[in-house]
N, CA, C and O atoms as a DFTB+ gen file, in Angstrom:
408 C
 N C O
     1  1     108.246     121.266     146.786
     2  2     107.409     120.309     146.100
     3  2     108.196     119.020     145.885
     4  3     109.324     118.941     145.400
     5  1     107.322     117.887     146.382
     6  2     108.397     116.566     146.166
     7  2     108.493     115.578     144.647
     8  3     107.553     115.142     143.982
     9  1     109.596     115.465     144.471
    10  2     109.192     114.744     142.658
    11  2     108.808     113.243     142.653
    12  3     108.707     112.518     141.663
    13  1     108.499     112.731     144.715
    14  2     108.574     111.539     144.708
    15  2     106.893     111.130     143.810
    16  3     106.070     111.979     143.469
    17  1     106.781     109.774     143.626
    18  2     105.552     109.815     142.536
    19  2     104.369     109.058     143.753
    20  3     104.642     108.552     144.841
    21  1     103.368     109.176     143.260
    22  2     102.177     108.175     144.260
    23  2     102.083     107.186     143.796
    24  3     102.083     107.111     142.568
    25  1     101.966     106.033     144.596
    26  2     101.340     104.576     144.701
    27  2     100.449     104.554     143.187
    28  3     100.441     103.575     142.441
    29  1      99.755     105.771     142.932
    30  2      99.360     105.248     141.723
    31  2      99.736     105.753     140.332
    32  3      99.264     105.683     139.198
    33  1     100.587     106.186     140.810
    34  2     101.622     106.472     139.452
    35  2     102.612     105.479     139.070
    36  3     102.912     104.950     138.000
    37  1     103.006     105.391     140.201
    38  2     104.014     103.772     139.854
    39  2     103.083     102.720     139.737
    40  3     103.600     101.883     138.996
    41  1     101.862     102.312     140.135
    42  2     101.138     101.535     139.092
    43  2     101.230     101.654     138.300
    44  3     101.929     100.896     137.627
    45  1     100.464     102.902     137.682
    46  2     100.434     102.706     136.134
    47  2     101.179     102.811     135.465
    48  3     100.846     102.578     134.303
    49  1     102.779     103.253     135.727
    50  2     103.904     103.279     135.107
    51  2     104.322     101.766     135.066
    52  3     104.926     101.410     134.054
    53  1     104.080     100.847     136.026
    54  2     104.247      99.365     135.877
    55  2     103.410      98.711     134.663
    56  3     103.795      97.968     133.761
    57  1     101.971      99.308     134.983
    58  2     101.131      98.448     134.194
    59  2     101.416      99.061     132.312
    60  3     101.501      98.427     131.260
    61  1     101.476     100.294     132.574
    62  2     102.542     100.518     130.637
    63  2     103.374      99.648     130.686
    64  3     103.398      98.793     129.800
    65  1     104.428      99.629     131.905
    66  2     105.790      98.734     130.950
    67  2     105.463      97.311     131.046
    68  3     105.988      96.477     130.308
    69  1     104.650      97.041     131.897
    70  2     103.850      95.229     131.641
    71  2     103.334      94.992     130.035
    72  3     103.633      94.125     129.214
    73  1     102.273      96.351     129.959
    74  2     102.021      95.990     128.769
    75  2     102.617      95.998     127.525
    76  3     102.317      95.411     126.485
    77  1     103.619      96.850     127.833
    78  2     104.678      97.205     126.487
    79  2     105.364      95.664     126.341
    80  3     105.360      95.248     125.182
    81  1     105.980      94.712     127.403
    82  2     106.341      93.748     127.658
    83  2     105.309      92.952     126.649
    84  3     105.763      92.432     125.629
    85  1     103.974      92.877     126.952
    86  2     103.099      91.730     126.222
    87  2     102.962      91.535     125.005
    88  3     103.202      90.547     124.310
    89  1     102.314      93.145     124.630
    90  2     102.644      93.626     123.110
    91  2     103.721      93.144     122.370
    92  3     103.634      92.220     121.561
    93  1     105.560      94.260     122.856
    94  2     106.518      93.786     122.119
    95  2     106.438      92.127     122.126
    96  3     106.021      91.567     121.112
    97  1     106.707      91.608     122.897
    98  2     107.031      90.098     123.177
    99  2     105.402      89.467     122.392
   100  3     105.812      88.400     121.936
   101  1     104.119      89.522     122.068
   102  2     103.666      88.815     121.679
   103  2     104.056      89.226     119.905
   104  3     103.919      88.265     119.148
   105  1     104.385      90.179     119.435
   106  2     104.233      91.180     118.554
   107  2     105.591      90.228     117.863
   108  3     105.613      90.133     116.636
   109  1     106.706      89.536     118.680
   110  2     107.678      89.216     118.205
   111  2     107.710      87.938     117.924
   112  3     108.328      87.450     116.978
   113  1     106.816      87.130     119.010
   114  2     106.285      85.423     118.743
   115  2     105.345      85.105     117.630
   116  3     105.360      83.974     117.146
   117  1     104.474      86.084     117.160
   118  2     103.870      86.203     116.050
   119  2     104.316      86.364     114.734
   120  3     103.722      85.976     113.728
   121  1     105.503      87.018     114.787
   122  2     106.402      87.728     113.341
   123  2     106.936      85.899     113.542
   124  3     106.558      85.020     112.768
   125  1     107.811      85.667     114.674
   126  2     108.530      84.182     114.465
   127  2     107.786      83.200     113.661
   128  3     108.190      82.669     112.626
   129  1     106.586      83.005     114.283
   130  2     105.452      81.934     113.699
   131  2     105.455      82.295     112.586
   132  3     105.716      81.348     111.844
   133  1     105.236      83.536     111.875
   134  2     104.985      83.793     110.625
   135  2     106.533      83.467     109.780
   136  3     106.498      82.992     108.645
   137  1     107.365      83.661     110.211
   138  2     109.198      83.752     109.587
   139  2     108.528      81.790     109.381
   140  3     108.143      81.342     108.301
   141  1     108.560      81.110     110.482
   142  2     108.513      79.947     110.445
   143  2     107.916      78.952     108.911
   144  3     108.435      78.159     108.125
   145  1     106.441      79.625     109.125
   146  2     105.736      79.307     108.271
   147  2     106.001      79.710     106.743
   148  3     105.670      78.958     105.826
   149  1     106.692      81.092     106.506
   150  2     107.289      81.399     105.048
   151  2     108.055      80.337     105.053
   152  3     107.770      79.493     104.203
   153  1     109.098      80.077     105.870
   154  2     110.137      79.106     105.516
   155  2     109.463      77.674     105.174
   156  3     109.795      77.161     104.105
   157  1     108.804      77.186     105.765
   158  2     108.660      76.154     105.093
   159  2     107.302      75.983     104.266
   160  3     106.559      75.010     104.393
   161  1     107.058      77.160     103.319
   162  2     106.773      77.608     102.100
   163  2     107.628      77.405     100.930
   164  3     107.367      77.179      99.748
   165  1     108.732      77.550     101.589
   166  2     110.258      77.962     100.826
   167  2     109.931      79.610     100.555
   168  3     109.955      79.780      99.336
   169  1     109.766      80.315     100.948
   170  2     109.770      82.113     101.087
   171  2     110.576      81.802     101.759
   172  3     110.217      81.373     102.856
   173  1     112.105      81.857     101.448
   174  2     112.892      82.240     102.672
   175  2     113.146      83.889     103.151
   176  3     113.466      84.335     104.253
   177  1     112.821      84.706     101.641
   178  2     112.674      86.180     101.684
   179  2     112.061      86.531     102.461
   180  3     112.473      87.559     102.999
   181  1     111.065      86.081     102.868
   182  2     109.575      86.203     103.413
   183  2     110.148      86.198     105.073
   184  3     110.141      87.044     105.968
   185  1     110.580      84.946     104.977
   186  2     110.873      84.220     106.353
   187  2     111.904      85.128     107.073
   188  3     111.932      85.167     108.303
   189  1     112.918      86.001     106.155
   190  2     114.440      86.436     106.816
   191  2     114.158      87.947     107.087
   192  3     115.049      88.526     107.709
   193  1     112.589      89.005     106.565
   194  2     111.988      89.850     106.399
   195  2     111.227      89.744     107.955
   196  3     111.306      90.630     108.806
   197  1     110.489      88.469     108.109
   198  2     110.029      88.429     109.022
   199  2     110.790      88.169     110.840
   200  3     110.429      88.454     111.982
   201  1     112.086      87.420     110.152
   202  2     113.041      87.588     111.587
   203  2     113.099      88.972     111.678
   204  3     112.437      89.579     112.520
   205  1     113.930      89.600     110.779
   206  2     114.279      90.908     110.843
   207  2     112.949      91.405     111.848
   208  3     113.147      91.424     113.062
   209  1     111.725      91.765     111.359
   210  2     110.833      92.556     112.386
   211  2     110.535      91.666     113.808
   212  3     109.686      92.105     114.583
   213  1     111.060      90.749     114.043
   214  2     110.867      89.937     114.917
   215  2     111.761      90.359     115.805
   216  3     111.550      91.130     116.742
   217  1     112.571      89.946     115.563
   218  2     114.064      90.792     116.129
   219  2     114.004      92.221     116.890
   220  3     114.493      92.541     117.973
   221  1     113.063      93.148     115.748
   222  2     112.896      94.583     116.616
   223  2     111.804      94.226     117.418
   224  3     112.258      94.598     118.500
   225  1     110.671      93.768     117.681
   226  2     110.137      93.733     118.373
   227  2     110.692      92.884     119.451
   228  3     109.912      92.943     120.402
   229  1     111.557      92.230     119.676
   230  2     112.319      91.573     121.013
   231  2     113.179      92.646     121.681
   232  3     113.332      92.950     122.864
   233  1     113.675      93.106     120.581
   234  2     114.479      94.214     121.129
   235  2     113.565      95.297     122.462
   236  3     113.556      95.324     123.692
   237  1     112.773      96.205     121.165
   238  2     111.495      96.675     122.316
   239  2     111.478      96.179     123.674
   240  3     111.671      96.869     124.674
   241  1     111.176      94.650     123.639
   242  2     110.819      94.062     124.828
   243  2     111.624      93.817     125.656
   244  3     111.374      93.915     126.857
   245  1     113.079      93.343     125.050
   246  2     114.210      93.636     125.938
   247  2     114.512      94.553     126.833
   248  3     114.969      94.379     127.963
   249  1     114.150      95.878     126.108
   250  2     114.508      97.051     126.537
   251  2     113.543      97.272     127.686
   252  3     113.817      97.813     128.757
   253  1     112.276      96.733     127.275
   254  2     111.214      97.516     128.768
   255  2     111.386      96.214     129.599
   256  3     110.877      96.411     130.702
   257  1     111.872      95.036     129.511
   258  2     111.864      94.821     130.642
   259  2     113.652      94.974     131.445
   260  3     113.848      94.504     132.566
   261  1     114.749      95.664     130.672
   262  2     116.005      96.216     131.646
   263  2     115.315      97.443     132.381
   264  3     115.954      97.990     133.280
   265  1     114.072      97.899     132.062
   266  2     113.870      99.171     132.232
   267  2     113.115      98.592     134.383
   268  3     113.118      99.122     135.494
   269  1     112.694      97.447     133.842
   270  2     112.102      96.729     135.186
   271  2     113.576      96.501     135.978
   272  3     113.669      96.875     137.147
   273  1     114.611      95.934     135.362
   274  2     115.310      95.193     136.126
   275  2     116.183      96.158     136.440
   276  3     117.232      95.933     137.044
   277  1     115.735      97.519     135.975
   278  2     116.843      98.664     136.518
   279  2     116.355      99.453     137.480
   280  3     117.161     100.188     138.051
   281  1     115.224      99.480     137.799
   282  2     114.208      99.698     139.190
   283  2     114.731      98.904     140.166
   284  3     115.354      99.269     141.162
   285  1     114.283      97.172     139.639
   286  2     114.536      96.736     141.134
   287  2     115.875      96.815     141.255
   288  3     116.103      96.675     142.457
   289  1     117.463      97.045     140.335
   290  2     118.478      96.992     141.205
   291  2     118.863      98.379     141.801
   292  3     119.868      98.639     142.462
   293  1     117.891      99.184     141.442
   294  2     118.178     100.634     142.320
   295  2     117.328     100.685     143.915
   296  3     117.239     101.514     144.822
   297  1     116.877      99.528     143.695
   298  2     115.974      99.723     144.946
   299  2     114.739      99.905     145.406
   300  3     114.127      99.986     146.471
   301  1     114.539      99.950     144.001
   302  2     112.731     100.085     144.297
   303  2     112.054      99.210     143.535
   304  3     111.824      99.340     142.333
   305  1     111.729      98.308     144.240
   306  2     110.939      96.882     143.683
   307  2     109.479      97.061     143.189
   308  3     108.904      97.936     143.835
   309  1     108.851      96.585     142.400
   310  2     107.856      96.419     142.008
   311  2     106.954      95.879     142.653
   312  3     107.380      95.404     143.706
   313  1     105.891      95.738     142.489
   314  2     104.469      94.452     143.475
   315  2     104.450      93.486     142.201
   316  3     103.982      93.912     141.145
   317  1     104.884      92.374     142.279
   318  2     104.860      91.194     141.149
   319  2     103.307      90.702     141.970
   320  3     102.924      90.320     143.076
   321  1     102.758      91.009     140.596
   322  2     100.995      89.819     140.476
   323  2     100.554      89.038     139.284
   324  3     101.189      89.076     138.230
   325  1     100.057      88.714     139.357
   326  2      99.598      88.144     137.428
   327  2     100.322      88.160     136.094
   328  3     100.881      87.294     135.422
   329  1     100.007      90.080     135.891
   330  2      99.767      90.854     134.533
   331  2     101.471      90.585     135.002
   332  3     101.874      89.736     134.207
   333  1     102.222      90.833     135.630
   334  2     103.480      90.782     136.185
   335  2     104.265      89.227     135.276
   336  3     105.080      89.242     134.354
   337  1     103.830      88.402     135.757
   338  2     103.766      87.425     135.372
   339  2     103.745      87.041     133.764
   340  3     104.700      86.835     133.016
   341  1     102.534      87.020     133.532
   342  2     102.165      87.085     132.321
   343  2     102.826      87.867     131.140
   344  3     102.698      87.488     129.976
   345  1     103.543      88.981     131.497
   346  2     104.515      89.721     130.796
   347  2     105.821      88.959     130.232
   348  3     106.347      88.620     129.172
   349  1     105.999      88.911     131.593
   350  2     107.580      87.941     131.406
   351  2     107.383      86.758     130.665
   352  3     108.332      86.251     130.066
   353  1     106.189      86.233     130.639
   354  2     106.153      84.534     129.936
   355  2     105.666      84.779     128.097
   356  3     105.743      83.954     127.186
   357  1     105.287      85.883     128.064
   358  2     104.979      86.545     126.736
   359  2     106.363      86.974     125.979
   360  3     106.113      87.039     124.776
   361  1     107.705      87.284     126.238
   362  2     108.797      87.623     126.540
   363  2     109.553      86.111     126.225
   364  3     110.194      85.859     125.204
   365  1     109.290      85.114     127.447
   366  2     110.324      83.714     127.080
   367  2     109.482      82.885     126.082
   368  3     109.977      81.830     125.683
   369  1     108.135      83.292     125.591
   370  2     107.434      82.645     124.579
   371  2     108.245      82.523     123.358
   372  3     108.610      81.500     122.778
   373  1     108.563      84.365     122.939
   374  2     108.977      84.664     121.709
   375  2     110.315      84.447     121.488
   376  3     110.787      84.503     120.353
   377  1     111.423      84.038     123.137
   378  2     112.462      83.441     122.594
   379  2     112.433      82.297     122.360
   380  3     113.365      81.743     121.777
   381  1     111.180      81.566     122.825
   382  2     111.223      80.368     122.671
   383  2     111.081      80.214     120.781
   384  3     111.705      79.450     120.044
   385  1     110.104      81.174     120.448
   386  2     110.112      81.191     119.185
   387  2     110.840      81.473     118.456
   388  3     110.541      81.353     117.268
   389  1     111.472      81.720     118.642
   390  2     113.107      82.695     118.416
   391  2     114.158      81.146     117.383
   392  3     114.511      80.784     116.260
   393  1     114.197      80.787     118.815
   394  2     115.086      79.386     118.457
   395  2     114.852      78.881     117.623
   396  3     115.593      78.817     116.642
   397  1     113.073      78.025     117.776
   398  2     112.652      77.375     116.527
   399  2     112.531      78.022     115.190
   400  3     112.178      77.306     114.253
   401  1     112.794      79.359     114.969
   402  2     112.068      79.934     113.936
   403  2     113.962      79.937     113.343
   404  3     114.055      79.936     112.116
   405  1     114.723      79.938     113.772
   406  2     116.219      80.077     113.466
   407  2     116.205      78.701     112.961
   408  3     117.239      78.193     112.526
């Protein structure tokens, strides 16, 4: 019996870690916006509460997408389309938010 997987298993094993990508990474640009906005409330409690969960949710996202970049350096590349796309920019959103929210 072979443990290799089908064409549509590695889809949908892509399209989880795409979406885990969107989720964590929007999940973390959202906490930023919010850190942002306590702060200039003056909640800095608020604001340093909200990096903190911001932070784990980048992490998350970090993690599923080494989980991509440890596929393609073993050799087995992905089909990059859209949702592909769209993952990764959900991802440099929240560092983008990252910065400003620091």
């Amino acid at each position: 019996m072979s443990s290799e997987k089908t064409p549509e298993q590695r889809n949908q094993e892509q399209l989880t870690t795409e979406m885990g990508l969107i989720i964590h990474g929007g999940n973390a640009k959202s906490l930023f916006f919010e850190a942002t906005c306590a702060a200039k409330k003056g909640d800095f409690e608020q604001a340093y509460q909200k990096l903190k969960e911001a932070d784990e949710e980048l992490l998350n996202a970090h993690q599923t997408q080494t989980q991509i970049l440890t596929q393609e350096a073993a050799g087995h590349p992905i089909e990059v389309h859209l949702l592909t796309t769209h993952s990764q920019d959900h991802l440099m959103n929240a560092l983008t938010f990252r910065e400003l929210a620091e």
